[in-house]
SEVEXDO-190867 format. One record per residue (C-alpha): residue in one letter; x, y, z. Coordinates in steps of 0.1 Angstrom, whole numbers, padded with zeros to 4 digits, always signed. Example, Ala and Ser with C-alpha at 12.3 -4.5 7.8 and 13.67 -1.06 7.14 Angstrom:
BEGIN
A+0123-0045+0078
S+0137-0011+0071
This chain:
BEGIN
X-0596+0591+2096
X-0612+0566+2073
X-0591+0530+2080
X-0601+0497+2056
X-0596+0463+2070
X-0576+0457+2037
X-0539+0455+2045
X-0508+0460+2015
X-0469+0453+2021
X-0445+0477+2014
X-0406+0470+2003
X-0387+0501+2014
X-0356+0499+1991
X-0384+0502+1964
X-0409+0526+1980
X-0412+0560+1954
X-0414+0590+1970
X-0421+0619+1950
X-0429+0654+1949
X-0439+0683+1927
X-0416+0710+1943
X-0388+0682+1950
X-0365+0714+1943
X-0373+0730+1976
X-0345+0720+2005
X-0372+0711+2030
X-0388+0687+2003
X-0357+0672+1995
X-0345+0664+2029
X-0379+0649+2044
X-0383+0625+2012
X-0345+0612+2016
X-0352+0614+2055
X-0384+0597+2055
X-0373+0567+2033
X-0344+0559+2061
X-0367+0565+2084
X-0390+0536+2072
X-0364+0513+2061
X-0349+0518+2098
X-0383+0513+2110
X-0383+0481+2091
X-0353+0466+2095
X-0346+0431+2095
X-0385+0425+2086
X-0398+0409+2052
X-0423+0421+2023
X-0454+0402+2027
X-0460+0382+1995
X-0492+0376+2002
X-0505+0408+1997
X-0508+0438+1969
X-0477+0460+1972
X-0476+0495+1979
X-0454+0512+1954
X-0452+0548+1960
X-0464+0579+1977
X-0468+0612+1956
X-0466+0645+1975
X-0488+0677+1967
X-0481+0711+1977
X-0507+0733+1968
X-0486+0767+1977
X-0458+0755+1954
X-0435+0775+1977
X-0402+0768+1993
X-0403+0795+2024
X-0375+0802+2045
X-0385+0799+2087
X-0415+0781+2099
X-0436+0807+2121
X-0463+0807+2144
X-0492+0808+2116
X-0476+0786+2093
X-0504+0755+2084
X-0496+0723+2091
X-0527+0705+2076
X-0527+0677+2049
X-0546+0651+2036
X-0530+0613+2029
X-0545+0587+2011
X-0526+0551+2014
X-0532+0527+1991
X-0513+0509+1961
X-0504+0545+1950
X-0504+0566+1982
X-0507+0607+1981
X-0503+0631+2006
X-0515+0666+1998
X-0505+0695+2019
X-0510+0741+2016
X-0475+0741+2030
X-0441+0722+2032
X-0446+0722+2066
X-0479+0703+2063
X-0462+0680+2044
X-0436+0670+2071
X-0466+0664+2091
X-0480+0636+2068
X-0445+0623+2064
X-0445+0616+2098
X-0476+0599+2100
X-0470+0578+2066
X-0443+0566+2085
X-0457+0554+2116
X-0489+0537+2098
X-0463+0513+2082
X-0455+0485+2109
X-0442+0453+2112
X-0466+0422+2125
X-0459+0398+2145
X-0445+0370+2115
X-0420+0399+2107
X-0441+0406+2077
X-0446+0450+2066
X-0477+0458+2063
X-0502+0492+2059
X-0536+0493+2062
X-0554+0516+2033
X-0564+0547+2053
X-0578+0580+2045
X-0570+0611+2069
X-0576+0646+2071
X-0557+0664+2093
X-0539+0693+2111
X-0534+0705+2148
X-0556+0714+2175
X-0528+0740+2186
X-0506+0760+2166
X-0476+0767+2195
X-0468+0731+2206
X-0432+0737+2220
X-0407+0723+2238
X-0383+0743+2266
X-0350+0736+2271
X-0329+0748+2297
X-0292+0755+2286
X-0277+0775+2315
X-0279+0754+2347
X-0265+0722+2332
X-0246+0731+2292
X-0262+0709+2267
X-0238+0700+2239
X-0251+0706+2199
X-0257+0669+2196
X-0278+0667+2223
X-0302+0694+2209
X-0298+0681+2174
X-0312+0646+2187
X-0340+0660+2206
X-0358+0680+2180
X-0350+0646+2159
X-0376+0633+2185
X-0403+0665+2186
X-0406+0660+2149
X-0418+0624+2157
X-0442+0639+2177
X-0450+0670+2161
X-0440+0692+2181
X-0431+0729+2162
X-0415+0750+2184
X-0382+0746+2204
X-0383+0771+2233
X-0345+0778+2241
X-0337+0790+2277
X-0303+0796+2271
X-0289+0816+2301
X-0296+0819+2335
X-0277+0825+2363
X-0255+0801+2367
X-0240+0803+2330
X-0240+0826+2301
X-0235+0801+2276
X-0249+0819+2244
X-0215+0833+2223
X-0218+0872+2216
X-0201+0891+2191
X-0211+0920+2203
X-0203+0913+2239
X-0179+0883+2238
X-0171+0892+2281
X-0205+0880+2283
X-0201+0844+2276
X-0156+0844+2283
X-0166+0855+2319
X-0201+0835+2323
X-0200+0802+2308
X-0189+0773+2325
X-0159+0774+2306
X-0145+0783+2269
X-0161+0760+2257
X-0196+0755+2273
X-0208+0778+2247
X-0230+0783+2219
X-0214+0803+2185
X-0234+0816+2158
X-0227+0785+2139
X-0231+0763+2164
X-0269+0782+2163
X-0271+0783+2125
X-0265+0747+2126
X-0295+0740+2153
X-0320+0768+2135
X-0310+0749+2099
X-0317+0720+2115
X-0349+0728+2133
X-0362+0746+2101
X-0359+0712+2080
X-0380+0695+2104
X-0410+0723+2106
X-0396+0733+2141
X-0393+0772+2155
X-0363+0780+2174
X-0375+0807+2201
X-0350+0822+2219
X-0352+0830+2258
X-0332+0862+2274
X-0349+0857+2306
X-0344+0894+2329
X-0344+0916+2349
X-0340+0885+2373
X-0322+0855+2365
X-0295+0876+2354
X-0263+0871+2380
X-0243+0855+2351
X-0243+0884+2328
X-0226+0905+2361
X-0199+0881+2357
X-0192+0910+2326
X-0211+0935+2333
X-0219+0943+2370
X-0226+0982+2361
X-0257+0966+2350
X-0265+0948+2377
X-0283+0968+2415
X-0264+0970+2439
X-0285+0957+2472
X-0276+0974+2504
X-0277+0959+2541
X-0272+0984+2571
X-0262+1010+2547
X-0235+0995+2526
X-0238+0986+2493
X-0228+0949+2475
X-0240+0932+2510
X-0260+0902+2505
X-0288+0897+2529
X-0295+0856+2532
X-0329+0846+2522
X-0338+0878+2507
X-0314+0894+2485
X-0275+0887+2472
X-0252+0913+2465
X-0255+0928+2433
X-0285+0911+2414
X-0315+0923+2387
X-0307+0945+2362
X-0310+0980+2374
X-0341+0998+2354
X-0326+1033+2362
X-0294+1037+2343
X-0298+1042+2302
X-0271+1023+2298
X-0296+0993+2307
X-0314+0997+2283
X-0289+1007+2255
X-0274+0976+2260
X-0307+0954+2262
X-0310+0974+2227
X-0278+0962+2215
X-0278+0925+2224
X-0311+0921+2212
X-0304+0938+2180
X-0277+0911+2178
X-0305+0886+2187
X-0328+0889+2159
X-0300+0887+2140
X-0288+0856+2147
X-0323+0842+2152
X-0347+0840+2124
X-0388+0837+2144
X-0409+0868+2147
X-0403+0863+2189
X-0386+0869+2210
X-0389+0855+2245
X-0379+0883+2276
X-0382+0860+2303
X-0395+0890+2328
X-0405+0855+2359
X-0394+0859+2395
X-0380+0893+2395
X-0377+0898+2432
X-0381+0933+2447
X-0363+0931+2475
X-0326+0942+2462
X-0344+0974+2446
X-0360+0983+2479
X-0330+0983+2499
X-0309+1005+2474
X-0312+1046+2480
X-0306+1057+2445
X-0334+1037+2430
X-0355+1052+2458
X-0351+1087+2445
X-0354+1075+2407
X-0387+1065+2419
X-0400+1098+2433
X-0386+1117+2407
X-0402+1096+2378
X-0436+1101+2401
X-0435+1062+2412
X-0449+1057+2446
X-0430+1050+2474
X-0428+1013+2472
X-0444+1002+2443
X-0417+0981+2429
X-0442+0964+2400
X-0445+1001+2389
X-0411+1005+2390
X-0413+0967+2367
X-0441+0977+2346
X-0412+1009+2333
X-0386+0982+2330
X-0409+0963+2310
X-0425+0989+2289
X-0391+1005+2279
X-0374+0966+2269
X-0407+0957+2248
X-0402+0991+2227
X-0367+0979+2222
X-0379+0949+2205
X-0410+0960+2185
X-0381+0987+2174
X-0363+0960+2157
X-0397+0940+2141
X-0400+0912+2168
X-0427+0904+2187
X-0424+0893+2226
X-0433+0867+2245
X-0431+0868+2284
X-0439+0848+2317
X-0468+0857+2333
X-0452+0871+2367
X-0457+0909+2360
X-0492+0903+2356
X-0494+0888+2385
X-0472+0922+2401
X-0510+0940+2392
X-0479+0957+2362
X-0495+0965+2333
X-0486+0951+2301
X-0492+0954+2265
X-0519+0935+2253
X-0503+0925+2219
X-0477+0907+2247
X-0478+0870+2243
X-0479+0854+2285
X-0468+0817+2291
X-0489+0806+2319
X-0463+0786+2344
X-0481+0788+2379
X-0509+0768+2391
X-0495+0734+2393
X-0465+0723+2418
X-0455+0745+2448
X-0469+0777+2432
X-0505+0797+2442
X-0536+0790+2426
X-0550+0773+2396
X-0538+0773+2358
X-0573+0777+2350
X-0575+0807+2371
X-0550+0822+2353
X-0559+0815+2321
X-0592+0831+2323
X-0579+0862+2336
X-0551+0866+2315
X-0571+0861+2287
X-0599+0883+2296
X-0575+0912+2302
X-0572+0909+2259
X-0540+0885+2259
X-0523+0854+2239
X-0514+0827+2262
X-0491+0796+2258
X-0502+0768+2288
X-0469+0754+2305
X-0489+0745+2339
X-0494+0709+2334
X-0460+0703+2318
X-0428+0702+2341
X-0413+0677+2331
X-0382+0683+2352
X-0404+0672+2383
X-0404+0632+2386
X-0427+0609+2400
X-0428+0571+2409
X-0446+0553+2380
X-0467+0563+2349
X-0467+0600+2358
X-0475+0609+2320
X-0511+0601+2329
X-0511+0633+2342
X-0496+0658+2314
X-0523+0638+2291
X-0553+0645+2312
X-0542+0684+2306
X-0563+0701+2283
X-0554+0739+2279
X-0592+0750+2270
X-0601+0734+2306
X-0612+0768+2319
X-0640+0787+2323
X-0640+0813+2298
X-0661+0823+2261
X-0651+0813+2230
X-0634+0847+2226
X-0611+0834+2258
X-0604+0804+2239
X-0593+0817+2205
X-0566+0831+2225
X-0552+0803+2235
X-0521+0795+2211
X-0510+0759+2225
X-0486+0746+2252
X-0454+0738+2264
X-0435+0708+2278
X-0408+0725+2299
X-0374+0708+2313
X-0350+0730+2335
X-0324+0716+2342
X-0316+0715+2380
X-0307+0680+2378
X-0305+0676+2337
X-0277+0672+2316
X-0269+0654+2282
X-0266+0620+2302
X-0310+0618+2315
X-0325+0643+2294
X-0338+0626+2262
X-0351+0596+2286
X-0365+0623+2308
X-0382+0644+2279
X-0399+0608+2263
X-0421+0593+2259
X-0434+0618+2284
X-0435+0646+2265
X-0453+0624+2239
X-0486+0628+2262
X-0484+0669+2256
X-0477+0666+2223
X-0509+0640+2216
X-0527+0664+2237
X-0519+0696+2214
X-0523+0680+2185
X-0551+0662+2185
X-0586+0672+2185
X-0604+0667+2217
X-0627+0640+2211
X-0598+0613+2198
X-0577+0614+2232
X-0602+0609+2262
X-0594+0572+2264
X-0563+0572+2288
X-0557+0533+2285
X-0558+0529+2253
X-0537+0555+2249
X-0508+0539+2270
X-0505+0511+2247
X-0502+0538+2222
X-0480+0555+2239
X-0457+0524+2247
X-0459+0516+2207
X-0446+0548+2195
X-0420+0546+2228
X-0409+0515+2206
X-0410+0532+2173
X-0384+0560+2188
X-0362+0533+2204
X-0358+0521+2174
X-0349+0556+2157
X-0324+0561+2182
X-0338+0579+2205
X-0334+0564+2240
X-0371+0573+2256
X-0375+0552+2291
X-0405+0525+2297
X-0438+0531+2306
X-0456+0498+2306
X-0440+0460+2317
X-0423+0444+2287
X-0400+0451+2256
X-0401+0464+2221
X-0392+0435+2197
X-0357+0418+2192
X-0345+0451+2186
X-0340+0461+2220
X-0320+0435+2229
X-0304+0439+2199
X-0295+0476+2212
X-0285+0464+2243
X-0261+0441+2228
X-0247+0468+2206
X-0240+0488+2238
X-0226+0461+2255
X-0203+0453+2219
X-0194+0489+2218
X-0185+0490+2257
X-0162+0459+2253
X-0146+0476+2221
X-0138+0507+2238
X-0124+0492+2268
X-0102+0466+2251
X-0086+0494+2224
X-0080+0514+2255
X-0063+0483+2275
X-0039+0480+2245
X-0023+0515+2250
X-0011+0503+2282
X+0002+0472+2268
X+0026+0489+2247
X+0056+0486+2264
X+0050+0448+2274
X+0068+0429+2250
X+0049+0400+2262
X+0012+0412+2254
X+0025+0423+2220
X+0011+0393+2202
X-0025+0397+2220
X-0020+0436+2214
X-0018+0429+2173
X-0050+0411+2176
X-0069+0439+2196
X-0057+0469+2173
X-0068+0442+2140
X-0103+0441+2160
X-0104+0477+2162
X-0094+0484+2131
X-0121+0463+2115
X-0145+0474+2141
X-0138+0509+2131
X-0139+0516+2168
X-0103+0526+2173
X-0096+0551+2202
């Protein structure tokens, strides 16, 4: 980055933004998204007079292509020159929407309410190429809007992939076609579920902002909510001889999808073949974490599925490295790639080394090191994705988000042929204790340190301090584009957030004072007060 001292203004209902493939849906949207964006950004603030105004911005693509999904080796590097007339040259659209984004955040508003840019000359792209996000769907439902507004705020901080863990065991929320008991018997109710176009509309979405929608089908554990349908699928666990007898602390009673019965794996093959369909990235994510041995080794007929299929007596990750090996065939059959937790590695299974492992253990209440693990994985030949430092469902008093930015996914000992194979990270949020009402304040600005951290090259984020009044700016800049991140330092962003509060409080009062009127209905007395509340909410356009 090259920044002058000399500063321009910038009027944003005059502000030219244009583009030599404007055509292109992804083009067309981030100009006409980026120019709210900055006059939201903006708002209530003045052109400085007293100073040369920047005019326009004129947008390059070099690749003159409009392509359909982003993918893992799309590029996301561009070059942005500000000045009276500023350009921003990009390969890719999806470099393009990473300039946008920082265009937007290098025009601020000083402290005499004046806008103002410095002229500034960067190259750039990202350190990573997988900078994700995990979302957990099943445990608590989160509705459309909720998703919608979050990967508003990873494509302010460049994050490109969300990671959807969309059933679990509790709930079975994802919508089949193909199997519509799936979701009538194992979501929360008829409607804690996600259709096909509720997931067009998220994948659309996502796609306009450069984001990857990866979606999760996490078995053979973690599965008790597809038995809700489908409990042929599901082992039976035995206790003194009987089947379907849960055993506390070690097993329930029908749990883990059984990986003797074809019809397993026919239907694996036939939801997933629905799968791909609906989803559009070359991965698919197979979960294959915490799939607990202990229901297989009390059942009699998986015994003798063993010794006839020459597994040893009691090697159960044998008996997981054929459950695995069969389901990856299934998708490579239907031109996906996987990606997987790293738990049947850690069984001693072995896996295919064109298998992508996201590295989870090492950090709270689990064995060893990250680092550890990522220098073994990756000497055994495979991709990793770090989500170690990450958890950002586990809360801490004060300014925990030190922490995720100290993480630096190449901290391990290894060659520079173990570091090639790292892909990036992920900021993961299950959702124990998460709903639509504390995750967005939950998720950032915390999530903001992993994304710095994966983006940036190494040498620009070792300063921790400064980086917290950084960190507390752009926690500002996303208040103000709605999205509700919590605090991180003592004091407040600008009149606006008292303005927000205000709003809230306005909208509050509204609410409860068109409600209070229904019940004044029949009160012949409160009809004179009851015109003037309806006229209020009329012209408040707040009517309930």
């Amino acid at each position: 980055m090259k920044k002058s001292s000399t500063l321009l203004t910038v009027n944003p209902e005059t502000l030219t933004i244009t583009a030599n493939l404007a055509s292109c849906d992804i083009i067309k949207d981030a100009m006409s998204r980026y120019e709210n964006i900055i006059e939201m950004d903006t708002k209530k603030a003045e052109v400085d007079t007293n100073l040369v105004k920047m005019k326009s911005l004129s947008i390059d693509i070099k690749d003159n292509e409009c392509p359909g999904y982003p993918q893992l080796n799309m590029n996301e590097s561009y070059n942005l020159t500000v000045d009276e007339s500023s350009t921003l040259s990009a390969a890719s659209v999806w470099g393009v929407l990473r300039g946008l984004e920082t265009f937007s955040q290098l025009i601020y508003v000083n402290e005499l309410k004046k806008i103002q840019v410095k002229k500034t000359s960067i190259e750039d792209r990202p350190r990573f190429k997988h900078r994700g996000i995990m979302l957990d769907t099943a445990r608590h439902y989160l509705p459309v809007w909720i998703l919608l507004k979050n990967l508003d705020a990873m494509s302010y901080n460049k994050f490109n992939v969300f990671h959807w863990h969309i059933v679990d065991d509790q709930s079975f929320p994802y919508q089949s076609k193909r199997f519509p008991d799936l979701s009538a018997k194992g979501a929360y109710t008829a409607k804690h579920v996600y259709t096909h176009v509720d997931i067009k509309r998220i994948i659309d979405y996502a796609r306009l902002r450069g984001i990857r929608v990866i979606p999760e089908f996490d078995t053979p554990g973690h599965t008790a909510s597809w038995g809700k349908a489908r409990k042929d699928l599901l082992t039976p666990c035995y206790e003194n001889g009987t089947p379907g007898v849960g055993k506390y602390n070690s097993h329930g009673e029908y749990e883990i999808l059984n990986p003797t019965l074809n019809r397993t794996y026919k239907f694996m093959e036939d939801l997933l073949g629905e799968v791909v369909e609906v989803f559009h990235d070359n991965f698919v994510h197979l979960g294959m974490d915490e799939a607990y041995h202990a229901c297989w080794a009390t059942n009699p007929d998986i015994s003798k599925f063993m010794v006839q299929n020459g597994i040893a007596k009691g090697d159960y990750s044998a008996l997981e490295e054929y459950y695995i090996e069969k389901v990856l065939k299934i998708v490579d059959s239907l031109n996906r790639s996987d990606i997987i937790w790293q738990d049947p590695i850690d069984h001693g299974a072995k896996v295919p080394q064109n298998a992508i492992i996201q590295i989870w253990k090492g950090s709270k209440n689990t064995a060893g090191t990250w680092e550890e693990y990522m220098t073994n994985i990756t000497n055994q030949g495979h991709q990793v994705i770090l989500s170690s430092c990450w958890y950002l469902n586990y809360i801490s008093y004060g300014q925990d988000w030190k922490k995720y930015y100290q993480c630096d996914p190449l901290n391990f000992s290894g060659s520079d042929n173990n570091f090639e194979k790292v892909l990036g990270g992920e900021a993961c949020v299950f959702g124990e204790y998460i709903d639509h009402t504390n995750l967005l304040p939950r998720l950032w600005p915390r999530a903001s340190a992993a994304g710095e951290r994966l983006w940036s090259s190494n040498d620009v984020i070792q300063d921790v301090e400064s980086a917290a009044f950084r960190l507390d700016e752009h926690r500002c800049r996303m208040l103000k584009r709605g999205i509700p991140a919590q605090p991180i330092l003592n004091g407040y962003c600008g009149e606006y957030d008292l303005e927000e509060q205000n709003d809230r409080t306005a909208q509050t009062e509204s609410k409860t004072a068109c409600t209070t009127s229904s019940s004044m209905k029949n009160n012949y007395s409160g009809y004179l007060t009851l015109y003037y509340i309806v006229l209020y909410c009329i012209m408040s356009k707040r009517m309930v």
